[in-house]
C-alpha positions in Angstrom: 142.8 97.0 121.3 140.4 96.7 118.3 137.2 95.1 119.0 136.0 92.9 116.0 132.8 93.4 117.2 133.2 96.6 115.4 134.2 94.8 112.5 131.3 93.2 111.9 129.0 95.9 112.1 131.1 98.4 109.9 130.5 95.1 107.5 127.1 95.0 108.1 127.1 99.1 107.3 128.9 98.5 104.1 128.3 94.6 102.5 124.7 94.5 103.7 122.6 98.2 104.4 124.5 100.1 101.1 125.9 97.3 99.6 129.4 99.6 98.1 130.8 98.3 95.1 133.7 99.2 92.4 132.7 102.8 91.0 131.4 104.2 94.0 131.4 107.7 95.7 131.0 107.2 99.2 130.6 110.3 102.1 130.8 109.0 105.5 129.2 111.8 108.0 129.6 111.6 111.9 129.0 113.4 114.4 131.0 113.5 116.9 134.8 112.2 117.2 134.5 109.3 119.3 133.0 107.6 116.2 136.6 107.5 114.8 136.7 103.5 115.4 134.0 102.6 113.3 134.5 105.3 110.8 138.0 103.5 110.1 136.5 100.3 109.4 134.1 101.7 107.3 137.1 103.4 104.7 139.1 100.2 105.0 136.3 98.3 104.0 135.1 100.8 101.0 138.2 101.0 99.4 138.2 97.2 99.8 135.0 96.9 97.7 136.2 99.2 95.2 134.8 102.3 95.9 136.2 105.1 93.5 136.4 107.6 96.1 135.9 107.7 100.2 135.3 110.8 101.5 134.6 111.4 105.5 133.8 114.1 107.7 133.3 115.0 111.2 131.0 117.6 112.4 130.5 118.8 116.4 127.8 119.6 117.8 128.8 122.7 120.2 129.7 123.7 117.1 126.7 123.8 115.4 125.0 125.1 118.3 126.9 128.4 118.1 126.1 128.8 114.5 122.3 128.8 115.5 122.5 131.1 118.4 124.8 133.3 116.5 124.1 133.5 113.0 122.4 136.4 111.1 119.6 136.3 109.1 122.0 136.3 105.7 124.0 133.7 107.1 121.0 131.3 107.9 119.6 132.1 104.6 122.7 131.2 102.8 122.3 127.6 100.7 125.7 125.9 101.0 125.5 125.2 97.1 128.6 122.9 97.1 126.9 120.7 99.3 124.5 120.1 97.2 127.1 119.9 94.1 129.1 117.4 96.3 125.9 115.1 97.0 124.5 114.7 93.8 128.3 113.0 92.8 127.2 110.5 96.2 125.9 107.3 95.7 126.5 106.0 99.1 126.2 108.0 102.3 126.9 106.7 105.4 125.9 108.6 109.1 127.2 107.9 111.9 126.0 109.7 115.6 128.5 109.6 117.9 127.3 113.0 120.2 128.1 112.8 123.9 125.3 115.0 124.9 122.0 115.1 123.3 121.0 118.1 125.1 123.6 120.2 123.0 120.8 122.1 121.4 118.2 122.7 124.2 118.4 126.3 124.4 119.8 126.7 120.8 117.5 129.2 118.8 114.6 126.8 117.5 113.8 129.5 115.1 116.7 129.4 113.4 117.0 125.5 113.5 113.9 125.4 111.9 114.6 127.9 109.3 118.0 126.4 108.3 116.2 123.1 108.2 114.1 124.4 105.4 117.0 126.1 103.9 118.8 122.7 103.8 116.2 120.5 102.9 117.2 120.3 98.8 120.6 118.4 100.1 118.5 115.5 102.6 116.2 115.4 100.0 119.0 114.8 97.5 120.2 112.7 100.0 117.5 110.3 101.0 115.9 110.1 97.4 119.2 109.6 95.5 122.0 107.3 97.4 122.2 104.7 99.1 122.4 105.9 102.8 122.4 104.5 106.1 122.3 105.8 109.3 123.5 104.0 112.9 124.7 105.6 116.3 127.9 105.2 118.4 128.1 103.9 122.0 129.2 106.9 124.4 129.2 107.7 127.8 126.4 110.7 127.5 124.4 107.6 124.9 124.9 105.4 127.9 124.0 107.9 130.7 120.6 108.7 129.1 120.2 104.9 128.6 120.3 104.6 132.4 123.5 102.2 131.7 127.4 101.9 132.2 129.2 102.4 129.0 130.2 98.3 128.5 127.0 98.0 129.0 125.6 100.6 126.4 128.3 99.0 124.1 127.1 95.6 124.4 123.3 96.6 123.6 123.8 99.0 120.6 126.3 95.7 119.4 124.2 93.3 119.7 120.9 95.6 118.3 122.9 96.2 115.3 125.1 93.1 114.3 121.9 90.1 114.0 121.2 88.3 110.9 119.0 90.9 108.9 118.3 88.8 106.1 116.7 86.2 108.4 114.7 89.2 110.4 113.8 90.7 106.8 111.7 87.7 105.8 109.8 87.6 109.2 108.7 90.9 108.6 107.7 90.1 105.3 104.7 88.1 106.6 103.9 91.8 108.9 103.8 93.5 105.4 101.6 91.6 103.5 98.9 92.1 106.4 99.3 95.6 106.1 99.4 95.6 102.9 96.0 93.9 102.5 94.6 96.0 105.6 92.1 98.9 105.5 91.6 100.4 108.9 93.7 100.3 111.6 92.7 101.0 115.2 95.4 101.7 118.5 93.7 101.0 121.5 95.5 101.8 125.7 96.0 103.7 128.0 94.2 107.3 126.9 94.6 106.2 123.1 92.0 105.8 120.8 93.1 106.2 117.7 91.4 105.0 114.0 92.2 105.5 110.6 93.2 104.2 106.8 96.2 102.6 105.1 94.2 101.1 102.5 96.1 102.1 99.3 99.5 102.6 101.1 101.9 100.1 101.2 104.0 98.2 104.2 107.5 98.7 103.9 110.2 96.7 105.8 112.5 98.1 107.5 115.5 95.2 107.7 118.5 96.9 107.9 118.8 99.2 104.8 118.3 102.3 105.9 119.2 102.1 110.1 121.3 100.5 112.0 120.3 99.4 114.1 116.6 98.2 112.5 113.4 96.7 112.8 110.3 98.0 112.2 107.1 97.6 109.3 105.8 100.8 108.6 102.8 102.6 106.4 101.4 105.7 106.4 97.6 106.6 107.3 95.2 108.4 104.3 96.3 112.3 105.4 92.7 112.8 105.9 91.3 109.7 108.0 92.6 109.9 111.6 90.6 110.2 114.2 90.8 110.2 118.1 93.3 110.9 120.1 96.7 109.4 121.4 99.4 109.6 124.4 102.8 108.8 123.7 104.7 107.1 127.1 108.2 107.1 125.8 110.5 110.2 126.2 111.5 111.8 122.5 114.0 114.5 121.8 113.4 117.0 119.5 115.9 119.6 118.7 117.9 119.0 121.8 114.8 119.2 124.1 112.8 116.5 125.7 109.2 115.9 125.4 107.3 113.6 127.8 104.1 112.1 128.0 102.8 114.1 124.5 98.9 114.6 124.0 97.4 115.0 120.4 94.2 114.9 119.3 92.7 114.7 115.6 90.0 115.6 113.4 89.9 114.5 109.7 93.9 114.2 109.8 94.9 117.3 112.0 96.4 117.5 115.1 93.6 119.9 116.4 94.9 119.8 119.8 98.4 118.9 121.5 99.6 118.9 124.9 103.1 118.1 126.7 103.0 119.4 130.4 105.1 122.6 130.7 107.1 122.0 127.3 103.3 122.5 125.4 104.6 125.8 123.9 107.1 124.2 122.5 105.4 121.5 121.4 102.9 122.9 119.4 105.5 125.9 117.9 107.2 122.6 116.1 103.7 121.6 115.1 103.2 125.5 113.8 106.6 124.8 111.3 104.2 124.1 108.4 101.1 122.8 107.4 101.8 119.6 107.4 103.3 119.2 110.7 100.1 118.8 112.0 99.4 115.9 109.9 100.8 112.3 110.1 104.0 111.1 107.5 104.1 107.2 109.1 103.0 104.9 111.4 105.0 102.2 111.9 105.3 99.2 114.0 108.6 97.9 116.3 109.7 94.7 115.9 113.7 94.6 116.9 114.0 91.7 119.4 117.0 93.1 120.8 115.8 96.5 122.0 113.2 96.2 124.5 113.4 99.6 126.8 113.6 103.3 125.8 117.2 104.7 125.3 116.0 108.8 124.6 117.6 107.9 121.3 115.4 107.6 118.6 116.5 105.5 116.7 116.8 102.8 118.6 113.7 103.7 120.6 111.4 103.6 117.8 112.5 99.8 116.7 111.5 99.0 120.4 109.3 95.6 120.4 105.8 96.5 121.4 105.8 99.6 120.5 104.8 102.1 117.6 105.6 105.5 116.5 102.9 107.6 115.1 104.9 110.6 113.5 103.7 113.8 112.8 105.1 115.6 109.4 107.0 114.4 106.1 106.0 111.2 105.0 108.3 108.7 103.1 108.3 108.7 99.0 108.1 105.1 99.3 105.1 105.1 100.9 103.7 108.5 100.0 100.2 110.1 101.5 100.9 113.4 100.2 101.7 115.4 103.2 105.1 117.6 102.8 106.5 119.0 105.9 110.0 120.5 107.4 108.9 118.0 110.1 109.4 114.8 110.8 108.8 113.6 114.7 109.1 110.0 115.4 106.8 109.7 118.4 106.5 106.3 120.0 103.8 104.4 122.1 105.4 101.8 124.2 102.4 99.0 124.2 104.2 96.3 126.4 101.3 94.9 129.1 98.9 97.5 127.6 97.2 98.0 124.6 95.8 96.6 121.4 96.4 97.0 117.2 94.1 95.7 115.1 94.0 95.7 111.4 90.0 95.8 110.4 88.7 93.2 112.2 92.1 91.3 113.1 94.1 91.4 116.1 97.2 91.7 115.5 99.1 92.6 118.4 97.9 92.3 122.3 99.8 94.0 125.1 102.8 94.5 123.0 103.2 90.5 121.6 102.1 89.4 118.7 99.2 87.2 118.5 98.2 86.5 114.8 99.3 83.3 113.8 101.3 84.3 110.9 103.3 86.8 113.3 104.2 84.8 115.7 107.9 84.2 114.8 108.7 87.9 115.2 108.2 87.5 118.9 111.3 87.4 120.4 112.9 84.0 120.1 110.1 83.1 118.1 108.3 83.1 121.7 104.2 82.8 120.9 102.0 84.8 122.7 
């Protein structure tokens, strides 16, 4: 039986985050066969709106993870030119994740995932600069295992994450921008975080269903060259199918000068070796999705966790551009639920993960104050 529920949120994927209309080319990507459901309602709905031409793949993971364990040097270095050819016809691209185990690429050869990403990069960047894309995640059982939750359950939370009134949530955060917007330095204070630096210059940009679904976060990015102190991240991230916990860095004038994660440290910092600007931060951005309130080890809902931020290490965004360049980009997220404080110059903004400004108060959830 077809649940309308997934209705809805293929509509929200195609009337509201990439808005299709006649005369588009539309890819849809996803990973992973279980996302067949969704991926359905997604054509139906494109060739509804008129699009010109609807084009969907699936990729699998195992797959891939061969191809990195197995390839030659040639073969990695190979660019896939028709890619490329293919996506600059897109205008509207359309991901979905739908892997049953995240772990697929733990002991896949980083090496070669790292030089393949570099190899790749012309098509993302074709990608993210040049269509209108969005990106959302499928409920399955390895998604709900690593969410600590049975699979109706995992259903019911990504559903309910991802099918809200955006256009009501985008002008609440507008009121979040334009106090970052106006804001110079920035301080992050907890548990074994200390952390200062400067947006002044850089804009806020909302994040209200466009680009991921599900949503919900205001983000900037600090001057390349201003943070200082250090910072410890409390929520699990997965990085190339491997799982980093309870990650130490420290800075100096922008530069992770020192970074720590237990046993997995090597690791760690061989990411943070990819480039130059891996050491340095792309974004930090702040969590404001009302329905997502616990870490899932699945990025992108865990970084749209209320009370929380992610301080990411690498690329940063064109729309909100610091000048750092980088094969890298880590969303790394500081849950700051019952502990900690951000403060925009000499504002508090947020205590112990709620929102106490007076213009921010709505965002809480269910408009809850402080």
């Amino acid at each position: 039986m077809k649940d309308p529920r997934v209705t809805s949120w293929a509509e929200v994927l195609v009337d509201y985050s990439t808005r299709v209309k006649k005369g588009d080319v539309v890819l849809i990507s996803a990973g992973g066969f279980e996302a067949l459901p969704l991926v359905k309602e997604i054509y139906r709905l494109c060739l509804a709106r008129g699009a010109k031409y609807v084009e969907y793949d699936f990729s699998v993971p195992e797959i891939g993870r061969h191809f990195y364990n197995s390839a030659s040097k040639e073969q990695l270095a190979y660019f896939p030119r028709h890619k490329l050819d293919f996506m600059k016809q897109v205008t509207v691209y359309i991901a979905i994740g739908a892997a049953d185990n995240s772990m697929v690429m733990a002991k896949a050869n980083q090496a070669a995932m790292i030089s393949y990403a570099k190899v790749t990069r012309p098509i993302v960047d074709q990608r993210v600069k040049h269509t209108r894309w969005v990106i959302t995640r499928y409920p399955t059982h390895g998604g709900a295992q690593e969410a600590r939750m049975s699979l109706e359950e995992y259903e019911d939370y990504v559903l309910d994450a991802c099918c809200i009134d955006w256009r009501a949530e985008s002008k609440k955060q507008e009121k979040l921008k334009k106090l970052m917007d106006r804001a110079d330095k920035v301080r992050i204070r907890a548990s074994d975080t200390d952390l200062s630096f400067s947006i002044k210059g850089l804009p806020g940009i909302k994040c209200d269903g466009r680009f991921n679904i599900p949503d919900g976060e205001v983000f900037t990015a600090p001057v390349k060259d201003s943070v200082e102190g250090y910072i410890t991240y409390n929520c699990p991230t997965i990085y190339q199918g491997k799982e980093f916990n309870n990650i130490r860095l420290e800075f100096s004038r922008g530069r992770i000068v020192k970074a720590e994660a237990g046993s997995m440290s090597d690791d760690l910092n061989r990411i943070l070796d990819t480039d130059a600007g891996a050491r340095y931060v792309g974004e930090f951005a702040i969590g404001v999705n009302p329905g997502i309130r616990r870490p899932m080890r699945n990025i992108l809902f865990d970084e749209k966790i209320f009370g929380s931020i992610h301080f990411t290490p690498g690329q940063c965004y064109d729309e909100c551009d610091n000048g750092n360049r980088s094969a890298v980009h880590w969303d790394m997220v500081k849950l700051l639920e019952g502990d900690g404080e951000i403060w925009f110059d000499d504002l508090l903004i947020q205590k112990d993960g709620r929102f106490v400004h007076k213009n921010l108060l709505e965002l809480n959830p269910d408009g809850e104050p402080c």
